[in-house]
Backbone bond lengths (Angstrom), bond angles and torsions (degrees), N, CA, C in turn:
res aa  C-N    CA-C-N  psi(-1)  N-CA   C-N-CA  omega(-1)  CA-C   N-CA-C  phi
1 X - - - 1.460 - - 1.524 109.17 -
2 X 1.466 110.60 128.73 1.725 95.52 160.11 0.676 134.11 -42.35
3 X 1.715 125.20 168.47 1.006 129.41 -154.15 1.728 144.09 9.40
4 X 1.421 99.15 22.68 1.561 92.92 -166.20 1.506 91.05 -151.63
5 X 1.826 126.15 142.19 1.014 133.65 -171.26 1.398 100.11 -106.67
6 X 1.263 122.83 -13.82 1.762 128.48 -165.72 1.739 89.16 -99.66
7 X 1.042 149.64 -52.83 1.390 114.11 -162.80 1.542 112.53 -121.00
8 X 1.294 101.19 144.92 1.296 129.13 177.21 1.821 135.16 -74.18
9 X 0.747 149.82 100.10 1.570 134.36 -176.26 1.523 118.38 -125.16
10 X 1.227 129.81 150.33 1.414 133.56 -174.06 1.809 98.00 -81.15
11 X 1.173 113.69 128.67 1.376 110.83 159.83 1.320 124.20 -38.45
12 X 1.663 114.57 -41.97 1.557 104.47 -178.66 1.107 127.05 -51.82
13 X 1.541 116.34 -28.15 1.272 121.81 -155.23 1.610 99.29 -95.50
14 X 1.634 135.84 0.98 1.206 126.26 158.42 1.601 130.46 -119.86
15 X 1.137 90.93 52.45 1.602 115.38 -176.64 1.216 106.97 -72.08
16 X 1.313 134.61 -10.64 1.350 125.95 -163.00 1.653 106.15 -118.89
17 X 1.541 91.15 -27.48 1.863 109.35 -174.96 1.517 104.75 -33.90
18 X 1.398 129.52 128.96 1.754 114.24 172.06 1.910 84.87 -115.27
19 X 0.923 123.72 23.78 1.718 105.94 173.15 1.251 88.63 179.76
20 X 1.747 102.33 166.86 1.325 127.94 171.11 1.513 111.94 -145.84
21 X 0.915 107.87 117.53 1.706 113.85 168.71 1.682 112.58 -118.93
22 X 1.269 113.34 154.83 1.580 145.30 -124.24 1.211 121.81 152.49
23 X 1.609 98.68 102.53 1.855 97.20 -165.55 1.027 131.92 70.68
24 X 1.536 111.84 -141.22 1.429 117.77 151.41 1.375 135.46 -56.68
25 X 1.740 102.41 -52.48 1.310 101.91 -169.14 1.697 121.05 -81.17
26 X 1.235 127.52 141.66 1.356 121.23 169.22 1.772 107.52 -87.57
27 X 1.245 144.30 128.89 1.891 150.83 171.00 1.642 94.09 -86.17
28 X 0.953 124.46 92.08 1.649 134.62 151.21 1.560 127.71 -44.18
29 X 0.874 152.89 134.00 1.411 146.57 166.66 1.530 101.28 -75.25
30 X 1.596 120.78 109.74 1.639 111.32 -164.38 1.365 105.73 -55.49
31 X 1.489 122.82 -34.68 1.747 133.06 -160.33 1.254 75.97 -68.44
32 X 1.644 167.90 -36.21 1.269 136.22 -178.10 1.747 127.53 -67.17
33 X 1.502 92.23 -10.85 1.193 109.03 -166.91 1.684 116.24 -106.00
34 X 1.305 86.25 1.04 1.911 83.36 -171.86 1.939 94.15 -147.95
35 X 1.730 87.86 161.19 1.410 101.36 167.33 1.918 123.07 -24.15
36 X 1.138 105.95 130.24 1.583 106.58 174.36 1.826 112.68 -63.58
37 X 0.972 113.44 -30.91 1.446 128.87 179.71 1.943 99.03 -60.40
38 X 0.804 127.57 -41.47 1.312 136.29 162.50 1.179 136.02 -105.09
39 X 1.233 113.75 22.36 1.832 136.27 -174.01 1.106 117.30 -52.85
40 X 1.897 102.33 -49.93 1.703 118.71 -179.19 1.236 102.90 -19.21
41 X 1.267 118.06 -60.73 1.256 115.54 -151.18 1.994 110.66 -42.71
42 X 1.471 107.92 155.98 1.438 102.74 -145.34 1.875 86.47 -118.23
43 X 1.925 121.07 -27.71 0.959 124.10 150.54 1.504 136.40 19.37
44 X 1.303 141.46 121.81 1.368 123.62 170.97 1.731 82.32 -123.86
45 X 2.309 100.28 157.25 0.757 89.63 -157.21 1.994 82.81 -125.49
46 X 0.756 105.34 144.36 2.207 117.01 -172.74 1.531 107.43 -88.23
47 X 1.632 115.22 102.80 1.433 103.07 172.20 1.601 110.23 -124.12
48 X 0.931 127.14 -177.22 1.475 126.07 -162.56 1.741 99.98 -97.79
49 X 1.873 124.26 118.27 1.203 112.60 175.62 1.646 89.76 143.22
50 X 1.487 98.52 162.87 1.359 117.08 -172.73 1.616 114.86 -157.83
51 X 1.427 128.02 148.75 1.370 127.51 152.65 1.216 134.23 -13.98
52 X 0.887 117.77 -52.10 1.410 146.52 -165.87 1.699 120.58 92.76
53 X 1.427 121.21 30.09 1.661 128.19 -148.49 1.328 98.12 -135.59
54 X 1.208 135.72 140.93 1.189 124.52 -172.88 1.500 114.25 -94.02
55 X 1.111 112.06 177.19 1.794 113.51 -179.47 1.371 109.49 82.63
56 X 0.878 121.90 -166.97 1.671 134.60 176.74 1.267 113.74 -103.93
57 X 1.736 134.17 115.31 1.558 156.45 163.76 0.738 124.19 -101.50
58 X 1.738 106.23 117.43 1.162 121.53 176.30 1.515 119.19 -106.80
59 X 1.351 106.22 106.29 1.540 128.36 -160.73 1.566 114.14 -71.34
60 X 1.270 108.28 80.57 1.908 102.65 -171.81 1.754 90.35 -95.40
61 X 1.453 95.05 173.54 1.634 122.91 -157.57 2.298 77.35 -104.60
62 X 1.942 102.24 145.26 1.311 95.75 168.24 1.808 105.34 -62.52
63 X 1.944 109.49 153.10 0.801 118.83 150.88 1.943 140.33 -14.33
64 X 1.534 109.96 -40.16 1.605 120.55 -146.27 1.492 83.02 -160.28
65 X 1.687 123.91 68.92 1.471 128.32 156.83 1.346 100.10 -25.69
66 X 1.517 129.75 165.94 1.128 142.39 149.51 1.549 120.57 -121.21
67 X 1.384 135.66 166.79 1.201 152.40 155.27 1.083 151.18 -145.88
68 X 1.226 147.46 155.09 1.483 142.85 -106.97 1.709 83.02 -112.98
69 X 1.605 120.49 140.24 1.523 134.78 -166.89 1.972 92.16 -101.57
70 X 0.971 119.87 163.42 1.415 133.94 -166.27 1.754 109.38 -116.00
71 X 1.333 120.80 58.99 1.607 141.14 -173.10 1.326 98.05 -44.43
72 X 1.510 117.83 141.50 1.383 125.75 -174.83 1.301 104.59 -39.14
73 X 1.240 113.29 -90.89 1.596 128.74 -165.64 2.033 95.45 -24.88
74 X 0.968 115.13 -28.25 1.987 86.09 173.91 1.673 121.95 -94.32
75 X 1.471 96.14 24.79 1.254 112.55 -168.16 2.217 111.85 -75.60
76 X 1.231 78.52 -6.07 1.616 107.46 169.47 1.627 121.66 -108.72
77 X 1.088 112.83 12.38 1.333 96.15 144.57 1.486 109.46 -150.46
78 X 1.702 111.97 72.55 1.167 121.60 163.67 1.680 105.41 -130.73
79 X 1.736 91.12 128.55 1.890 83.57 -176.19 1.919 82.41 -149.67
80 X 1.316 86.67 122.00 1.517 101.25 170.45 1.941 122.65 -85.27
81 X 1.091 104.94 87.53 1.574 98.41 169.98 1.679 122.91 -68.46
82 X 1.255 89.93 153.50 1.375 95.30 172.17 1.542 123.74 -72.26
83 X 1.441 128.41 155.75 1.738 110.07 176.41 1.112 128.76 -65.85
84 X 1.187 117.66 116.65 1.739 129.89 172.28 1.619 120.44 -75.99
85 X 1.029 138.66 -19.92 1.225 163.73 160.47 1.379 118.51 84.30
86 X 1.367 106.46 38.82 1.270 138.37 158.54 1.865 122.16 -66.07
87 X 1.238 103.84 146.66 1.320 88.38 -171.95 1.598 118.20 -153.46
88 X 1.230 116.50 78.63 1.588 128.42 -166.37 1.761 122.92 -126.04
89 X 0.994 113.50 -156.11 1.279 112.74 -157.27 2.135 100.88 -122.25
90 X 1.296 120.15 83.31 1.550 129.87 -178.33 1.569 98.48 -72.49
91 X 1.106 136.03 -26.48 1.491 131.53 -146.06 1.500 85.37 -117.61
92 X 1.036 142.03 74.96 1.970 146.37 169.92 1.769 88.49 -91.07
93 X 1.093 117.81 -43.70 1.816 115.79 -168.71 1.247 108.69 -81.39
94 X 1.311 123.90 7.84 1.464 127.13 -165.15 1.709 112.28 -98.97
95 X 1.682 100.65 97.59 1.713 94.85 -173.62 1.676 114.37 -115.05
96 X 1.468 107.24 159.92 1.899 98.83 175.02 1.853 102.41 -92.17
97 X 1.083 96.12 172.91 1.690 109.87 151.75 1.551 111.60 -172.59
98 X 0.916 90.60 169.08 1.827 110.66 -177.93 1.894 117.37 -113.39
99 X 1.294 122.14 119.09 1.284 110.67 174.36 1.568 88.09 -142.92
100 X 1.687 107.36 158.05 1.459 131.74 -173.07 1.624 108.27 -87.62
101 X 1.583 121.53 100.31 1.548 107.15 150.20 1.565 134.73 -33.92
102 X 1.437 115.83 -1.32 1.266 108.26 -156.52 1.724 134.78 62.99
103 X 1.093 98.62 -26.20 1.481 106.63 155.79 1.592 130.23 -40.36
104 X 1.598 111.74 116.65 1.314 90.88 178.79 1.702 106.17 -143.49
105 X 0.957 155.92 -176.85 1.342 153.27 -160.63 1.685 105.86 178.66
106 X 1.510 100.94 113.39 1.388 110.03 169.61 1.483 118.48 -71.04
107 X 2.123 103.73 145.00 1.472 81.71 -143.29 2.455 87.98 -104.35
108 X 0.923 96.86 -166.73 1.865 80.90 -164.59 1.709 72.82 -120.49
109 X 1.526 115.70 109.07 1.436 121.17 155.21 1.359 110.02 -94.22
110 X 1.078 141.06 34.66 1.374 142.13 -170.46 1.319 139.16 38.52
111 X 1.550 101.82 1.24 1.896 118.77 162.88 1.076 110.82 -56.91
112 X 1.357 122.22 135.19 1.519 116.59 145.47 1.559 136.86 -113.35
113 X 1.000 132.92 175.84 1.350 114.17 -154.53 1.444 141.48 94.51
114 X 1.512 127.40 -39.62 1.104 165.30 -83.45 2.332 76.91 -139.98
115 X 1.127 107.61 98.07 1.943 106.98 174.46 1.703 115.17 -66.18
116 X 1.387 111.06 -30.83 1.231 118.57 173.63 1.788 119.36 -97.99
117 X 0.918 111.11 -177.75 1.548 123.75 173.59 1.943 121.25 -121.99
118 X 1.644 95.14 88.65 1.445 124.94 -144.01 1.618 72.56 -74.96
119 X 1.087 159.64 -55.72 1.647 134.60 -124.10 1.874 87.22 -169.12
120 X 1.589 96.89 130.05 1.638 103.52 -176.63 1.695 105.21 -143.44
121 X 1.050 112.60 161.91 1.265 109.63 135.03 1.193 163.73 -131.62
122 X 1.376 146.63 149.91 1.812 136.63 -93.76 1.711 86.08 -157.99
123 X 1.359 106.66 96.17 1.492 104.14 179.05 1.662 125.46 -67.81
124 X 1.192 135.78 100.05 1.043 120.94 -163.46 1.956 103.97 -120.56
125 X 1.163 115.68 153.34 1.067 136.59 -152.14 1.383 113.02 -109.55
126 X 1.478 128.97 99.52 1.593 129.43 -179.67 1.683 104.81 -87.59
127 X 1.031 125.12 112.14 1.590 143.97 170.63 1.579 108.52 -97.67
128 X 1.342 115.70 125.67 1.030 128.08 -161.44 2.268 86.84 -116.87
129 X 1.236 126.27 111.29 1.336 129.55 -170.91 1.779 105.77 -109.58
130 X 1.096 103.35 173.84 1.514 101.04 175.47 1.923 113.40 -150.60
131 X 1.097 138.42 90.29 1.148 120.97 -167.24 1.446 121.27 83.31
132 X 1.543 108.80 27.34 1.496 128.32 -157.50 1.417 112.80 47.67
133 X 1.286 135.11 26.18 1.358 138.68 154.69 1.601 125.34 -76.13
134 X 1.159 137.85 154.92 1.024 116.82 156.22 1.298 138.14 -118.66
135 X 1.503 114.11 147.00 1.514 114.29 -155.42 1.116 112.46 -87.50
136 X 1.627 113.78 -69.71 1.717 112.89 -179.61 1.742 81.89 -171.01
137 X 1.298 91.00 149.24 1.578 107.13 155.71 1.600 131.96 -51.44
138 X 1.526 126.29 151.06 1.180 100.83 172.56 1.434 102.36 -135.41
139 X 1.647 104.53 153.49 1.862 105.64 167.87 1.212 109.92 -126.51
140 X 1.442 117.06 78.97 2.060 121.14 -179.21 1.162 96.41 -49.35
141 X 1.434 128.14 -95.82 1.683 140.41 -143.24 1.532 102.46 -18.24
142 X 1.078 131.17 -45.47 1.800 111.65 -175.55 1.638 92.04 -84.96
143 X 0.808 148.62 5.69 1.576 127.61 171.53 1.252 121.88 -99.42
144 X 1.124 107.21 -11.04 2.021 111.12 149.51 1.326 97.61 -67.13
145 X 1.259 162.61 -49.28 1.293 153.63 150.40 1.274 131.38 -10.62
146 X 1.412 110.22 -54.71 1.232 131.68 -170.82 1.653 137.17 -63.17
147 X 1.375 140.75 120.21 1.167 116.95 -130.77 1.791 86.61 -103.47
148 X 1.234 107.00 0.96 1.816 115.46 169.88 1.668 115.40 -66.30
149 X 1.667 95.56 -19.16 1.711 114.55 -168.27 1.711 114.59 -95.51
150 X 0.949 103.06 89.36 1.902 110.72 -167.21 1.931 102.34 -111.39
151 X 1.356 99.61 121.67 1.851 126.36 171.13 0.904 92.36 -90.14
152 X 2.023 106.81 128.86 1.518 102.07 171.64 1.369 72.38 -116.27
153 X 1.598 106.96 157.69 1.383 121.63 151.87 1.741 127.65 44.97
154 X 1.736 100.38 35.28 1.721 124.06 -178.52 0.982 103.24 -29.66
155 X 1.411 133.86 -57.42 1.836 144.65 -138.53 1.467 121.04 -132.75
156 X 1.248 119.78 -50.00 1.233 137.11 -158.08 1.444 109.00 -120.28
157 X 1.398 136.75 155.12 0.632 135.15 153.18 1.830 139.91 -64.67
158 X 1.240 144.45 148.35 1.290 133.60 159.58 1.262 131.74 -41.30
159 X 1.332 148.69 173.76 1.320 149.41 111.93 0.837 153.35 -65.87
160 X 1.672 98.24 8.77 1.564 116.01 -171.54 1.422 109.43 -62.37
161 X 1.042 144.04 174.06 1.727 146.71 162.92 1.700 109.82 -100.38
162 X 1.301 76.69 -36.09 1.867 98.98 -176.37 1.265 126.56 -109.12
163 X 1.199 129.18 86.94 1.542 136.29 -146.40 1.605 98.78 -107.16
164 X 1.218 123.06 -36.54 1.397 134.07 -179.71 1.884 112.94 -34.52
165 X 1.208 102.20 -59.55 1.767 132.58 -156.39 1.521 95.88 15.51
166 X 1.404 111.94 73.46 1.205 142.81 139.46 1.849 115.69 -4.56
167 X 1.102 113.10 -51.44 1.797 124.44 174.62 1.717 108.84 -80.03
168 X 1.152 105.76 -31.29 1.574 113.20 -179.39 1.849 107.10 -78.86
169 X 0.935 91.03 -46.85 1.996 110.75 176.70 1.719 114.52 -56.08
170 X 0.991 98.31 -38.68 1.182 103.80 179.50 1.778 121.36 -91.14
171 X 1.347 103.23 16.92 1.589 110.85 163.32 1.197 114.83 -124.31
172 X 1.604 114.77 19.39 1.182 117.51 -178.26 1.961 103.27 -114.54
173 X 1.445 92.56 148.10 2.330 103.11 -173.11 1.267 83.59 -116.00
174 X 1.800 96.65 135.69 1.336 110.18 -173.75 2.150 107.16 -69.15
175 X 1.153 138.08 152.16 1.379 134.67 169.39 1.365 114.76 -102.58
176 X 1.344 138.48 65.05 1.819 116.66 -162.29 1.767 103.97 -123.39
177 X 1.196 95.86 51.78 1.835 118.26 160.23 1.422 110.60 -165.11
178 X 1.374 111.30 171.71 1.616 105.97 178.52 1.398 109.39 -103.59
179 X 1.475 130.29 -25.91 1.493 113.17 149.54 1.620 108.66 -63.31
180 X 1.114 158.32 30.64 1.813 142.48 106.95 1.245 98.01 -65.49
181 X 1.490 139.82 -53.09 1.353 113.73 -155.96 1.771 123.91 -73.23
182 X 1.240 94.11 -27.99 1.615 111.90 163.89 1.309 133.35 -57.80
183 X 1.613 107.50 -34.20 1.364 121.43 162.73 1.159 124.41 -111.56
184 X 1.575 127.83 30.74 1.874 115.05 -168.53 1.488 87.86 -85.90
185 X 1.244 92.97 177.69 1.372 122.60 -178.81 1.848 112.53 -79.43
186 X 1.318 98.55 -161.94 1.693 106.61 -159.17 1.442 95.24 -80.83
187 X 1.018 100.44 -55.22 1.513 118.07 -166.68 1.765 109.59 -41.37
188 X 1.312 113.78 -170.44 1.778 122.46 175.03 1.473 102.10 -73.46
189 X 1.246 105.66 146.08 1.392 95.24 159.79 1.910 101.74 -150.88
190 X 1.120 125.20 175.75 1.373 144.17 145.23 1.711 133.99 -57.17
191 X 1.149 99.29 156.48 1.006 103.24 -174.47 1.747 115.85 -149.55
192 X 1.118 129.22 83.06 1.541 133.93 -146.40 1.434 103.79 -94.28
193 X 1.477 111.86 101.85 2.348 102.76 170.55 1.863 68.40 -170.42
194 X 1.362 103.27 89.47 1.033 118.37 139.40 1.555 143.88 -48.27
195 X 0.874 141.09 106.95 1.605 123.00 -149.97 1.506 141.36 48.07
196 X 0.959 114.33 17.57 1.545 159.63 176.77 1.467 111.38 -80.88
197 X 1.218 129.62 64.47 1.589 122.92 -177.99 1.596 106.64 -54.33
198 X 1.497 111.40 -50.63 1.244 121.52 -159.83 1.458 111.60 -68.62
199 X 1.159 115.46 -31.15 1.658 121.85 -167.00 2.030 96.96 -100.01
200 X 1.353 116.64 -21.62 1.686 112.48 137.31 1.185 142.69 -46.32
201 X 1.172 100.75 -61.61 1.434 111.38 -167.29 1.585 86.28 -80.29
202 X 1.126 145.48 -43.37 1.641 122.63 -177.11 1.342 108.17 -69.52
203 X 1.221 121.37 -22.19 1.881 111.08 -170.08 1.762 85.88 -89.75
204 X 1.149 126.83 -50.15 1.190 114.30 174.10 1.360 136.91 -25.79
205 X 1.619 99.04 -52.93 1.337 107.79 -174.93 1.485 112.81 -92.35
206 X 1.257 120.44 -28.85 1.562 128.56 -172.01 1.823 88.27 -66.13
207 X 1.242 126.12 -40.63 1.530 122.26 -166.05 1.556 110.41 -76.48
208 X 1.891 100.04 -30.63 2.132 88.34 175.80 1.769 87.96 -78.91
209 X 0.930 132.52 -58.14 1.598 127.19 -162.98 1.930 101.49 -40.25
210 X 0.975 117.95 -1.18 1.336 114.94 -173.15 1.232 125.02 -115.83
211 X 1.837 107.25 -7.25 1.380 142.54 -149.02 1.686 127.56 40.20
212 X 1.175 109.99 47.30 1.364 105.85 -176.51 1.683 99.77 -109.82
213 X 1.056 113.01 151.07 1.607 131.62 171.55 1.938 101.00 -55.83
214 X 1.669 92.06 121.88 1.497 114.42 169.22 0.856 129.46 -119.49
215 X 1.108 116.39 108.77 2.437 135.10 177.31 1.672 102.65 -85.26
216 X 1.157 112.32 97.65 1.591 101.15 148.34 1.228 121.10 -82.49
217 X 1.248 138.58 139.30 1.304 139.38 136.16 1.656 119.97 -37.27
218 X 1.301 124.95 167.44 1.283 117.41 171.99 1.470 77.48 -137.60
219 X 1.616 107.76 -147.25 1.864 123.73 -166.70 1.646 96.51 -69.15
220 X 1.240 119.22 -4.81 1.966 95.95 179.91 1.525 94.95 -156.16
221 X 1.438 113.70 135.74 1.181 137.75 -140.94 1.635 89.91 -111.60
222 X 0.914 157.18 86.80 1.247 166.94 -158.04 2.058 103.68 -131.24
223 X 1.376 119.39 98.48 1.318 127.62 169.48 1.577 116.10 -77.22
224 X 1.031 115.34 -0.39 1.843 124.79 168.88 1.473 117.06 -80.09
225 X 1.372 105.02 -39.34 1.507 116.84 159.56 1.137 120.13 -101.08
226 X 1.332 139.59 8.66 1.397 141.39 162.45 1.645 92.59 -85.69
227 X 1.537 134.09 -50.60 1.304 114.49 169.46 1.027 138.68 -51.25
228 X 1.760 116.26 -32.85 1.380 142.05 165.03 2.012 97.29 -45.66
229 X 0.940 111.73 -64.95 1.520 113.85 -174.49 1.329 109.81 -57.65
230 X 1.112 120.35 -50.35 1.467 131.45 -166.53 1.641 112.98 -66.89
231 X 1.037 118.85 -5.27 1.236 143.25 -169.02 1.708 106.30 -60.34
232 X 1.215 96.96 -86.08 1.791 119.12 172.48 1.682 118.83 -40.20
233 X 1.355 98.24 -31.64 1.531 106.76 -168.53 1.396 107.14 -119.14
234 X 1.395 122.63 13.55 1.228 138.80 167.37 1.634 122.60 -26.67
235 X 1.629 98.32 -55.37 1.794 123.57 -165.90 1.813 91.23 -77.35
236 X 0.927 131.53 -13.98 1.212 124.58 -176.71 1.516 126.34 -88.79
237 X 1.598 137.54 123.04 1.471 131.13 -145.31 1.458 100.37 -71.66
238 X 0.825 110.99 -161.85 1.909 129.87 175.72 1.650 112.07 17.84
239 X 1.167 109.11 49.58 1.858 98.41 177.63 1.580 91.52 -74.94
240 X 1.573 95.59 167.64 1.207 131.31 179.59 1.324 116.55 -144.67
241 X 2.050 102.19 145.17 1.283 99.72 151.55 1.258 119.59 -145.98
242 X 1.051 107.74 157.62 1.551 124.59 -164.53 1.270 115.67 -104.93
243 X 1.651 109.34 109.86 1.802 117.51 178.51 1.444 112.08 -83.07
């Protein structure tokens, strides 16, 4: 365990951990910190700062994320377009943050003896906001897991010739607010925040937490292999993909 030579823990049991603080430094889970299209990465990342709590915290996400319901009255400004094959960034107002439930749970490293409570864990809460609103919470780390969670094209480009697929495109409604994404329909749809880690990785994750089929894009947007993917997970309602 970091920073500490006295206690021990089984990996299984911190599968969910997205941070660790100790001291000064806070250990990040990098996939919180970067594009979902490159999440894999398994990395922790060291920045300068702490809780303010002593001992060692281990910062898990609540159990049962929540998110924001779509009240009549905004039932007027949702209009689903069809795909234009346009491809930019709608989500610029779209920010994360982190605040503490107060929740905390001592954690059983198998020392005994021990007068204080050396290692816990400290429920803390990722909110994904938009326009200083708030949207819904998010819990990524199990959705790199998830077999609902499909990378098209992380790194490299395709070989397709034909990236358009013109017949496939045209069953897809454009998404470029989060009241559309809350209410689209069954069918495929889009998802437009181009270079946008933050407004990804929350539509990303808010969509496996919901169980619907997830397409990221990576650096080249190719719909010949987004059909190729879409294939298997076809029968399943609300897929998405993410530009």
């Amino acid at each position: 365990m970091l920073e500490s030579s006295n206690i021990k823990t089984a990996n299984s049991t911190l599968q969910s951990v997205i941070a660790l603080s100790s001291r000064d430094p806070l250990y990040i889970a990098k996939s919180m910190l970067s594009d979902p299209a490159h999440g894999t990465d398994s990395r922790i990342t060291r920045i300068r700062g702490n809780i303010g709590r002593a001992g060692i915290a281990l910062l898990v996400p609540p159990e049962t994320p929540r998110v924001m319901t779509v009240d009549l009255p905004d039932w007027r400004l949702l209009d689903h377009d069809e795909y234009d094959g346009a491809t930019t960034n709608c989500f610029a107002e779209t920010s994360s943050h982190a605040f503490f439930t107060g929740s905390m749970l001592p954690f059983d490293t198998g020392s005994r003896g021990m007068r204080d409570t050396d290692i816990y864990l400290f429920e803390t809460t990722i909110s994904a906001r938009d326009q200083g609103g708030w949207i819904g919470d998010i819990k990524p780390l199990p959705m790199f897991n998830d077999p609902l969670f499909r990378v098209i094209n992380a790194d490299k480009p395709c070989q397709h010739q034909q990236k358009s697929h013109v017949a496939f495109a045209q069953e897809l409604i454009a998404t470029d607010s989060w009241y559309q994404f809350f209410t689209r329909p069954g069918g495929p749809i889009y998802f437009r925040a181009c270079g946008n880690w933050m407004a990804r990785l929350a539509a990303a994750s808010m969509s496996v937490q919901h169980g619907h089929p997830t397409f990221i894009f990576g650096n080249d947007v190719c719909w010949t292999c987004g059909k190729i993917e879409y294939g298997p997970l076809a029968p399943i309602k609300k897929p998405i993909f993410i530009l």
